[in-house]
FIPAFI-324251 format. One record per residue (C-alpha): residue number from 0; x, y, z. Coordinates in steps of 0.001 Angstrom, whole numbers, plus 500000, padded with zeros to 6 digits. Example, Ala and Ser with C-alpha at 12.3 -4.5 7.8 and 13.67 -1.06 7.14 Angstrom:
BEGIN
pt resi=0	xx=512300	yy=495500	zz=507800 .
pt resi=1	xx=513670	yy=498940	zz=507140 .
END
This chain:
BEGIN
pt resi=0	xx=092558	yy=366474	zz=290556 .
pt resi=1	xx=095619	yy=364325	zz=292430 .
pt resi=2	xx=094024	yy=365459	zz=295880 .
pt resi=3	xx=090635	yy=364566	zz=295116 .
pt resi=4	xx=091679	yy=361478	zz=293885 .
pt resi=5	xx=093615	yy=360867	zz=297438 .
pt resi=6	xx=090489	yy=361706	zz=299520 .
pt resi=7	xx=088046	yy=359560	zz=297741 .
pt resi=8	xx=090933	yy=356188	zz=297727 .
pt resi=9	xx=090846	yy=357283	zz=301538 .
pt resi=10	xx=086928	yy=357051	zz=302153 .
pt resi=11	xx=087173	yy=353431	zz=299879 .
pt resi=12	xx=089879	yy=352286	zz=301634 .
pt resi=13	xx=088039	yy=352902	zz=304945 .
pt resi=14	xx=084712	yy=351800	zz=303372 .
pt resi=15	xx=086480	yy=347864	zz=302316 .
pt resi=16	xx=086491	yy=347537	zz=306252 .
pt resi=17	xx=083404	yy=346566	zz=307329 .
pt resi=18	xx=082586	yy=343915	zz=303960 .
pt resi=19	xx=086292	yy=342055	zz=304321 .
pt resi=20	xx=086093	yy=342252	zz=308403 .
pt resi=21	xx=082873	yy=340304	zz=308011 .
pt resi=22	xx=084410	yy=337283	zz=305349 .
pt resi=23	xx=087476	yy=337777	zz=307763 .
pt resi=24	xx=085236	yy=337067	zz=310939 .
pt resi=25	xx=084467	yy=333430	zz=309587 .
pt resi=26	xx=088096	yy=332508	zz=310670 .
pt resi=27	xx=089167	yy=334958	zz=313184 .
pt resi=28	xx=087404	yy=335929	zz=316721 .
pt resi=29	xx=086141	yy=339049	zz=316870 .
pt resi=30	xx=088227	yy=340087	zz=319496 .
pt resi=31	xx=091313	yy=339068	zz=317760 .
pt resi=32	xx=090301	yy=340327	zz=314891 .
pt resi=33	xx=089694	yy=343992	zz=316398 .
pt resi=34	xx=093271	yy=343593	zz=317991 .
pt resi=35	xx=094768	yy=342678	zz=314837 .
pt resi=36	xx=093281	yy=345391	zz=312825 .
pt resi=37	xx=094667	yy=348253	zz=315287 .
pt resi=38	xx=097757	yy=346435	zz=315166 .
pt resi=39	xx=098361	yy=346640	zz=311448 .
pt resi=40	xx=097498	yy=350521	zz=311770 .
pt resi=41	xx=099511	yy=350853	zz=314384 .
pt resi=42	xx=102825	yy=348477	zz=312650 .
pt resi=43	xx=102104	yy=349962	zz=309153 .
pt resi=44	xx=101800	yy=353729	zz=310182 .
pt resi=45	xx=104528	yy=353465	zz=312333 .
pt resi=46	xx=106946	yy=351928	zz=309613 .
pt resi=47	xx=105684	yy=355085	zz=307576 .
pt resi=48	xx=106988	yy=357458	zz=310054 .
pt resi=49	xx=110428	yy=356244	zz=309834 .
pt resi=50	xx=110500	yy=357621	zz=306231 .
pt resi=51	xx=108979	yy=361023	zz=307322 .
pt resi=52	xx=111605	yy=361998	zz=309335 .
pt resi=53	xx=111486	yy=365248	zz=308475 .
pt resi=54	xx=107647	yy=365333	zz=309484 .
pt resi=55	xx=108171	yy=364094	zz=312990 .
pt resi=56	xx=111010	yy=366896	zz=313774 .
pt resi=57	xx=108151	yy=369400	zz=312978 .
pt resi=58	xx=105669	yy=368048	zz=315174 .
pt resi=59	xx=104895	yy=368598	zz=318923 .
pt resi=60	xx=105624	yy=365170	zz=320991 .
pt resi=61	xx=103109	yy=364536	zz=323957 .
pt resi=62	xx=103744	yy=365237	zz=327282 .
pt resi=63	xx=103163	yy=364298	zz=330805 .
pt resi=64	xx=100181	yy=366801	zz=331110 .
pt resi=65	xx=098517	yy=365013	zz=327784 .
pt resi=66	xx=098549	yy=361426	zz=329504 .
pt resi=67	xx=094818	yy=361587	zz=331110 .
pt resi=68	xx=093801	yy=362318	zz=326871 .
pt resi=69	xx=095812	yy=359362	zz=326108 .
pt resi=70	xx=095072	yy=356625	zz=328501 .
pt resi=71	xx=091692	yy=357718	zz=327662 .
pt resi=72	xx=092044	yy=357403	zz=323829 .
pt resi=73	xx=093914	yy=354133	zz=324242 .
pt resi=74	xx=090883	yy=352249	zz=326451 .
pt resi=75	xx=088191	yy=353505	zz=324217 .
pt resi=76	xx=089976	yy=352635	zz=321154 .
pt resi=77	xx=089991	yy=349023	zz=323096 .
pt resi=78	xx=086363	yy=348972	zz=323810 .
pt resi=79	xx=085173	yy=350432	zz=320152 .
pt resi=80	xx=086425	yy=347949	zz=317681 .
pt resi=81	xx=085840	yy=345017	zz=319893 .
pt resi=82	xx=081928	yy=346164	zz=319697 .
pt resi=83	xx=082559	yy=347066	zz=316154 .
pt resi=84	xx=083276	yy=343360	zz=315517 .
pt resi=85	xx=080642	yy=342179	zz=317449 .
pt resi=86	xx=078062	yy=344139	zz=315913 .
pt resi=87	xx=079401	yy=343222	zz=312360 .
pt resi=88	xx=079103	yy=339379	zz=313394 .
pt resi=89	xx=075694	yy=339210	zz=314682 .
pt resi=90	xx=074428	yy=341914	zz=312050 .
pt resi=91	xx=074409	yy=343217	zz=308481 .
pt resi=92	xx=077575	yy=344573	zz=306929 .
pt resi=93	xx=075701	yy=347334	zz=305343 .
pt resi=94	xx=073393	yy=348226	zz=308373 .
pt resi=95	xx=076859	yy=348424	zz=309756 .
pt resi=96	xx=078463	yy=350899	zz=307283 .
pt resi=97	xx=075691	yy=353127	zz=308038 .
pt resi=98	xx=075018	yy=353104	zz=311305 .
pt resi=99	xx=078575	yy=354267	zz=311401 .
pt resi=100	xx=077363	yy=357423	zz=311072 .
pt resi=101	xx=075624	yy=357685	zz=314629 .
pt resi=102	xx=079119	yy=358324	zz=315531 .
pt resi=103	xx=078516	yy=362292	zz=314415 .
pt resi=104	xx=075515	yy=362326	zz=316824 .
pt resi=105	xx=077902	yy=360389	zz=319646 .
pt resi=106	xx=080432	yy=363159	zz=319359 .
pt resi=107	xx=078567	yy=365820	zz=319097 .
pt resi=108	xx=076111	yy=365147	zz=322644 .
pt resi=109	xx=079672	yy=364820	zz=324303 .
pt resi=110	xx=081149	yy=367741	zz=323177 .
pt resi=111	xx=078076	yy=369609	zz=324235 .
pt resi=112	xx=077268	yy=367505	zz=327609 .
pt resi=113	xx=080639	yy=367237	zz=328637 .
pt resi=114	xx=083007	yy=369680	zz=327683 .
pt resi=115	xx=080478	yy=372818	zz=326967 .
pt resi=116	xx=080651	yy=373335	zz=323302 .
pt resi=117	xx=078596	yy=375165	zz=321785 .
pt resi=118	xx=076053	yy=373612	zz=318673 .
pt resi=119	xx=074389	yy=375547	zz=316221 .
pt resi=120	xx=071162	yy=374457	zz=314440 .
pt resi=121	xx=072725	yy=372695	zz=311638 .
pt resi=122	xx=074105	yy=370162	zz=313640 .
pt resi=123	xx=070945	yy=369673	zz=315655 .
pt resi=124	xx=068833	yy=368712	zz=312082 .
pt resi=125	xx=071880	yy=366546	zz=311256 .
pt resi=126	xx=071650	yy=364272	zz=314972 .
pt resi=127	xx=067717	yy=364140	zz=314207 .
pt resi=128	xx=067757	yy=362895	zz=310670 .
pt resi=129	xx=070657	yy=360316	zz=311965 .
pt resi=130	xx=069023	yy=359565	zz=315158 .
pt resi=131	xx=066060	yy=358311	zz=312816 .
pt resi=132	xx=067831	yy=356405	zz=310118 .
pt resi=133	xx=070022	yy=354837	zz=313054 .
pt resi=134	xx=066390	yy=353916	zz=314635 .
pt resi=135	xx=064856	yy=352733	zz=311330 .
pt resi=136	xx=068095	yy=350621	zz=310719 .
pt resi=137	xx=068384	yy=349111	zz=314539 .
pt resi=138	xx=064989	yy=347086	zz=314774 .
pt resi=139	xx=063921	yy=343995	zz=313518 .
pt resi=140	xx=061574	yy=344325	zz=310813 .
pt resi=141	xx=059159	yy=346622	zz=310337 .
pt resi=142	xx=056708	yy=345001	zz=313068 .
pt resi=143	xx=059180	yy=344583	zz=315741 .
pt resi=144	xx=059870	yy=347052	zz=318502 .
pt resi=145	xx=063224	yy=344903	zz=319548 .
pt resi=146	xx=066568	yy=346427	zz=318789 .
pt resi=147	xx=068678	yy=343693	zz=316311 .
pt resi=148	xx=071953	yy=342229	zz=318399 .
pt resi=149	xx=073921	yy=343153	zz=315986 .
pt resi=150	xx=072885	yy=346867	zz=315739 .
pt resi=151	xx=072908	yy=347120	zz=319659 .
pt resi=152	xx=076865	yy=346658	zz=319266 .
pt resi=153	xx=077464	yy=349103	zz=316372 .
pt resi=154	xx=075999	yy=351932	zz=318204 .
pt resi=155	xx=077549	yy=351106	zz=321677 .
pt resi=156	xx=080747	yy=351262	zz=319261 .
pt resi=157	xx=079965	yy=354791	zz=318270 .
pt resi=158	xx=078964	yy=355832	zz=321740 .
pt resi=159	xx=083035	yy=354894	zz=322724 .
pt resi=160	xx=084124	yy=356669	zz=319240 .
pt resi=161	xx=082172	yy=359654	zz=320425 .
pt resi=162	xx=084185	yy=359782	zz=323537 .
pt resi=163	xx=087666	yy=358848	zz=322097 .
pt resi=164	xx=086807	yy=361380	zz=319749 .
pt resi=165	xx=086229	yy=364575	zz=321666 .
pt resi=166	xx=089944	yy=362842	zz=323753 .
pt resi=167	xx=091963	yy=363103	zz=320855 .
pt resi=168	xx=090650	yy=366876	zz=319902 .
pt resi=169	xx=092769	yy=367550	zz=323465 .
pt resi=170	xx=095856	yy=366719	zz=321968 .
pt resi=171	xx=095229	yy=367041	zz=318238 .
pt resi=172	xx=098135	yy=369641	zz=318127 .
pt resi=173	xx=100972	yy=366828	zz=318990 .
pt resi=174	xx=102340	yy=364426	zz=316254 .
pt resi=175	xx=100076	yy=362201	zz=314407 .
pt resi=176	xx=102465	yy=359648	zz=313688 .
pt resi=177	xx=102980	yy=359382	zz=317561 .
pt resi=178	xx=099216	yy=359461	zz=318197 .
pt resi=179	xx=098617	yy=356758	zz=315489 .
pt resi=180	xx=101437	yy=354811	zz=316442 .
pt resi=181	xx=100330	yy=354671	zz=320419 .
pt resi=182	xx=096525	yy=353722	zz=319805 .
pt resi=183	xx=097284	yy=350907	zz=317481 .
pt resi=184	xx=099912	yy=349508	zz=319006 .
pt resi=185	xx=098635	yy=349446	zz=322764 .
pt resi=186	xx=094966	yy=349210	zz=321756 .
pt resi=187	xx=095811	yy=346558	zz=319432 .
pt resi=188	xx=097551	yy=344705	zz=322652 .
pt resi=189	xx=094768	yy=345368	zz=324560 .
pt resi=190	xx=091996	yy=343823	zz=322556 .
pt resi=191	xx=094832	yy=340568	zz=322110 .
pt resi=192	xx=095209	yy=340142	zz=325717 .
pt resi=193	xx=091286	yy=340393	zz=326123 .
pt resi=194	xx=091163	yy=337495	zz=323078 .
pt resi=195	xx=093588	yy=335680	zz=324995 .
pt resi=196	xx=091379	yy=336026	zz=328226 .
pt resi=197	xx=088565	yy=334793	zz=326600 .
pt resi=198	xx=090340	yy=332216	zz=324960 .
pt resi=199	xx=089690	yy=333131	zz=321471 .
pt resi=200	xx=091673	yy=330672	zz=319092 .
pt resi=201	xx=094121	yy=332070	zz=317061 .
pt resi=202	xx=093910	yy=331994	zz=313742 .
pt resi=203	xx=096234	yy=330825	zz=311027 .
pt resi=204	xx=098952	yy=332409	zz=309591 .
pt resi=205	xx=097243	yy=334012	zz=306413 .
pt resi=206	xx=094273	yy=335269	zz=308154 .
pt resi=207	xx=096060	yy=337137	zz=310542 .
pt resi=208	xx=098456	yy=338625	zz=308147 .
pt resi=209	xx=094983	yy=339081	zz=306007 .
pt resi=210	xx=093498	yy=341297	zz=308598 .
pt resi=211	xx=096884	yy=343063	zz=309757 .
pt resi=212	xx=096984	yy=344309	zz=305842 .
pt resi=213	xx=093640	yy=345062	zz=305951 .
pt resi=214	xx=094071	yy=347155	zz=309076 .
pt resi=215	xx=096658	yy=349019	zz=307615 .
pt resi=216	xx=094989	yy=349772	zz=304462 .
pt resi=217	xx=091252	yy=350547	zz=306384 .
pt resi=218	xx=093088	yy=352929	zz=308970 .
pt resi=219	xx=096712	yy=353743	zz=308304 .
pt resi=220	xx=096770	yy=354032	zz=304471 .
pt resi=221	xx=093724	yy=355856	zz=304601 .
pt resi=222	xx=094471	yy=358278	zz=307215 .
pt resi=223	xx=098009	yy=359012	zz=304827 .
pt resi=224	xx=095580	yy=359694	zz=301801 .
pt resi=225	xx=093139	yy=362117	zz=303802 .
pt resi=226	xx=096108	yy=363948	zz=305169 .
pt resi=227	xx=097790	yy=364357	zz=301592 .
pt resi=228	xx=094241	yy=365786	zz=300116 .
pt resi=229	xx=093763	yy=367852	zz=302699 .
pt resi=230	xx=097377	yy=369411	zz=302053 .
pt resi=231	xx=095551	yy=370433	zz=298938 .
pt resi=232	xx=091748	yy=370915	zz=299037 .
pt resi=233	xx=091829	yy=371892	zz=302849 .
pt resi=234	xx=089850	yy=370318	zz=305744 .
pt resi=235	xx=086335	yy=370842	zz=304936 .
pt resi=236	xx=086610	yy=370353	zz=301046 .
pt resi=237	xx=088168	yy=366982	zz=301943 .
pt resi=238	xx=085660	yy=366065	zz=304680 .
pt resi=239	xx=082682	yy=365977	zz=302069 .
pt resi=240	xx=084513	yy=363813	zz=299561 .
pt resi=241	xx=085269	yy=361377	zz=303028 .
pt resi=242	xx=081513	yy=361685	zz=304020 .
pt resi=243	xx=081198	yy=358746	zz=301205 .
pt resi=244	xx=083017	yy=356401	zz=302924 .
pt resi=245	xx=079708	yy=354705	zz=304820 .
pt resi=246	xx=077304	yy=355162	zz=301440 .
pt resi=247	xx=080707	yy=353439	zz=299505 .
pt resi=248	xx=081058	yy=350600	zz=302197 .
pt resi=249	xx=076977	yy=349892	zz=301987 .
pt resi=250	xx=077626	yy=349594	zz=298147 .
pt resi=251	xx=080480	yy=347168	zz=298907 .
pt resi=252	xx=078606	yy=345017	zz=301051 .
pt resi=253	xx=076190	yy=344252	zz=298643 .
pt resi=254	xx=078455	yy=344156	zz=296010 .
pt resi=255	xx=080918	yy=341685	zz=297548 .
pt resi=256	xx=078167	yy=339990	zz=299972 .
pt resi=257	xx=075696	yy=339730	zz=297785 .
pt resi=258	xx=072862	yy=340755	zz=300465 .
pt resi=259	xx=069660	yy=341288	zz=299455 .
pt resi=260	xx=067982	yy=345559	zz=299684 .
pt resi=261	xx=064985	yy=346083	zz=301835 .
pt resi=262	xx=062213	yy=349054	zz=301692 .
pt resi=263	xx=063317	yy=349924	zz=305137 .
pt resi=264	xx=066908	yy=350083	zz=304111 .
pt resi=265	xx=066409	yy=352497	zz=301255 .
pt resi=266	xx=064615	yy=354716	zz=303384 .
pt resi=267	xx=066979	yy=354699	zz=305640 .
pt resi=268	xx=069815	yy=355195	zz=303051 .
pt resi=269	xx=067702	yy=358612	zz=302304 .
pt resi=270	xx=067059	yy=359901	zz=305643 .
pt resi=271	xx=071080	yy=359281	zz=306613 .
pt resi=272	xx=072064	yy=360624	zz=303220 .
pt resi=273	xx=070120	yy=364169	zz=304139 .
pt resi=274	xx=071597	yy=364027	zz=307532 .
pt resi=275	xx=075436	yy=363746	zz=306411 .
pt resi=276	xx=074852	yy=366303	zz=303774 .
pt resi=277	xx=073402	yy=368318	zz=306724 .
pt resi=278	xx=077081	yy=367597	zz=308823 .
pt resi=279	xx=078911	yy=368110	zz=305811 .
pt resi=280	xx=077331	yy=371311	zz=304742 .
pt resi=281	xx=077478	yy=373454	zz=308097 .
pt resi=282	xx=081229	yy=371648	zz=308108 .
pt resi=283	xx=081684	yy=374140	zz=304611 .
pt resi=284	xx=079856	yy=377126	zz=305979 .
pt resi=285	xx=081548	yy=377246	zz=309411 .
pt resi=286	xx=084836	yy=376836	zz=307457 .
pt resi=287	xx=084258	yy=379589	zz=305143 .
pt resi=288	xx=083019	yy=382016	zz=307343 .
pt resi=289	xx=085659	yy=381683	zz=309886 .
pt resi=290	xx=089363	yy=383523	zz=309624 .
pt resi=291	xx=092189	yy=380707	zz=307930 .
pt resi=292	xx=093281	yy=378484	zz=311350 .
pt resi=293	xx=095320	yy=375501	zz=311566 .
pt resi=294	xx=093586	yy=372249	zz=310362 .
pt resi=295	xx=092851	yy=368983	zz=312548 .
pt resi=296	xx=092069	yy=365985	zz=311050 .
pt resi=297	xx=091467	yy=362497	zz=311897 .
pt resi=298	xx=089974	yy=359442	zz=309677 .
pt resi=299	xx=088592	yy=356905	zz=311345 .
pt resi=300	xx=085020	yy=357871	zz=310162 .
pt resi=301	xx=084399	yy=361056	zz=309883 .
pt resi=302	xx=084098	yy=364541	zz=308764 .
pt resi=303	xx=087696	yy=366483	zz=310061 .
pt resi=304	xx=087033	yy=370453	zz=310566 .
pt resi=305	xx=089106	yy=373614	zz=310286 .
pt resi=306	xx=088559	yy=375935	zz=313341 .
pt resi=307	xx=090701	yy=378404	zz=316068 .
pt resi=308	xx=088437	yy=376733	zz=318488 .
pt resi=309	xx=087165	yy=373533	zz=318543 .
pt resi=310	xx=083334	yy=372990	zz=317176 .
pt resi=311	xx=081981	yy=369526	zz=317571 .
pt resi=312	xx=079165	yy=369684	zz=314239 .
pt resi=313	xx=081187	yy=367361	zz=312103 .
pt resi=314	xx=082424	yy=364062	zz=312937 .
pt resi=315	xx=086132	yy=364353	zz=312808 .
pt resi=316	xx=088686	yy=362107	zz=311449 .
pt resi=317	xx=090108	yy=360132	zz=313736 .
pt resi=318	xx=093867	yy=360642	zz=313240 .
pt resi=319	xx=094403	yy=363969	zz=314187 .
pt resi=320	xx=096253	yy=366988	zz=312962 .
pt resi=321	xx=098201	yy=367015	zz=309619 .
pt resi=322	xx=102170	yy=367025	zz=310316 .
pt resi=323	xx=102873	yy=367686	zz=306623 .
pt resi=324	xx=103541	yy=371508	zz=305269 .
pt resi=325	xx=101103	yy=373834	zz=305762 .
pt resi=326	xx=098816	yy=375110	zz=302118 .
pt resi=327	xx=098388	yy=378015	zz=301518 .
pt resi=328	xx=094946	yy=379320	zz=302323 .
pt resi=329	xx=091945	yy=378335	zz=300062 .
pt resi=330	xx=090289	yy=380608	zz=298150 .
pt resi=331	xx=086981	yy=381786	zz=299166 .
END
């Protein structure tokens, strides 16, 4: 009960990003504000680590032959959360929450297009039914043909998660402390020397310590709460309790935002819903039908997988492979 309890306060504490981000982006650019997020991840995780000594012993360091994965991960994990912010600015939090989910159809086309994996059907209904609700969600009104500013950025955001995804599978066997650690820390001074560039303002002293807590909780407390349920439930169990987090951060939006629910939204809430089920379900059946293998998991958005070779139907996490003890395999 503990472990399911850990993976649902790890989709909610991912799902709180996207409402707070946008009352945070009334004081803070959203360049600095992508920077500052990544940096709390980065800071928080990596004062984690020093009390998991034992964990970071166990785990694989990167080497030389992992940089082109890394540089890689780093730039796109620049790129994403700037467009992330943008897209929350000149858009609707909730829109936002869901169109998250475009991210599954982002990684999956470049696993397939780029580096040759193989898709069965499942995933193919799953893009489709996303594709539309990520169509239905993007234009302005139900008259207008013209894809909403605001939308434009969210899925360009994806697009870069899609690729920093299928970078960090290449070197998802290496320490996730020292994975999290490098992306928010250099991405996060990345996206502040781009804010400086453009001559962002800075904002005061509470907002940024505001978002640097809320970057911590959104990425690094939430990727320590997957990891800990999946030490329990296993990868795929845990990856359909996480497939709540963009449903729970719609819910908060309205909650906390108080915006107003359209025809076209609920329709769209329907059509994702079906295709995330879809995701989730082949996530299960691939899982059970394949011999016990180690488990790679990453929050950032998505669905993590269990697999001896890597299969690109579910979204997954975005922080990489657990570091923690082993479980014992679940039952079938």
């Amino acid at each position: 009960m503990k472990a399911i309890l850990y993976a649902f306060l790890a989709a909610l504490f991912y799902a709180v990003n996207i409402p707070l981000s946008k009352c945070l982006l009334d004081s803070v650019g959203p360049t600095t504000m992508a920077a500052l997020l990544y940096l709390g991840a980065g800071i928080g995780v990596g004062l984690m680590s020093l009390a998991s000594a034992k964990d970071r012993r166990a785990s694989q360091p990167l080497t030389r032959g992992d940089l082109p994965f890394v540089v890689g991960m780093i730039v796109l994990d620049i790129a994403a959360p700037i467009l992330l912010m943008l897209g929350i600015r000149h858009g609707s939090p909730a829109n936002a929450s869901l169109l998250g989910n475009f991210e599954i159809v982002a990684t999956t086309l470049v696993a397939l297009c780029v580096f040759r994996e193989a898709v069965s059907w499942r995933p193919w209904g799953a893009i489709a039914l996303i594709t539309l609700a990520s169509a239905m969600l993007s234009f302005e009104g139900a008259d207008s043909l013209r894809l909403s500013l605001g939308s434009f950025f969210i899925l360009l955001a994806t697009v870069c998660w899609g690729f920093e995804n299928n970078c960090t599978r290449r070197i998802s066997s290496k320490s996730t402390y020292e994975i999290v650690v490098l992306k928010g820390i250099f991405s996060g001074l990345g996206a502040l020397a781009i804010a400086f560039a453009r001559r962002e303002p800075m904002p005061s002293t509470l907002h940024v310590c505001e978002a640097l807590l809320l970057g911590f909780a959104a990425y690094g407390l939430s990727i320590f709460l997957y990891v800990r349920a999946q030490n329990t439930l296993g990868a795929a169990k845990t990856s359909a309790y996480y497939a709540v987090a963009p449903f729970a951060g719609a819910l908060l939006s309205f909650a906390l935002l108080g915006e107003r629910l359209s025809w076209i939204f609920l329709a769209a809430l329907a059509v994702m819903a079906a295709g995330t089920a879809l995701a989730v379900v082949d996530t299960l059946i691939r899982h059970h039908a394949s011999p016990p293998a180690r488990l790679h998991a990453l929050p950032r958005r998505g669905i993590p997988h269990a697999h001896g070779r890597p299969h690109p139907s579910a979204r997954p996490l975005r922080l990489l492979r657990k570091t923690f003890p082993q479980p014992p395999p679940e039952p079938a």
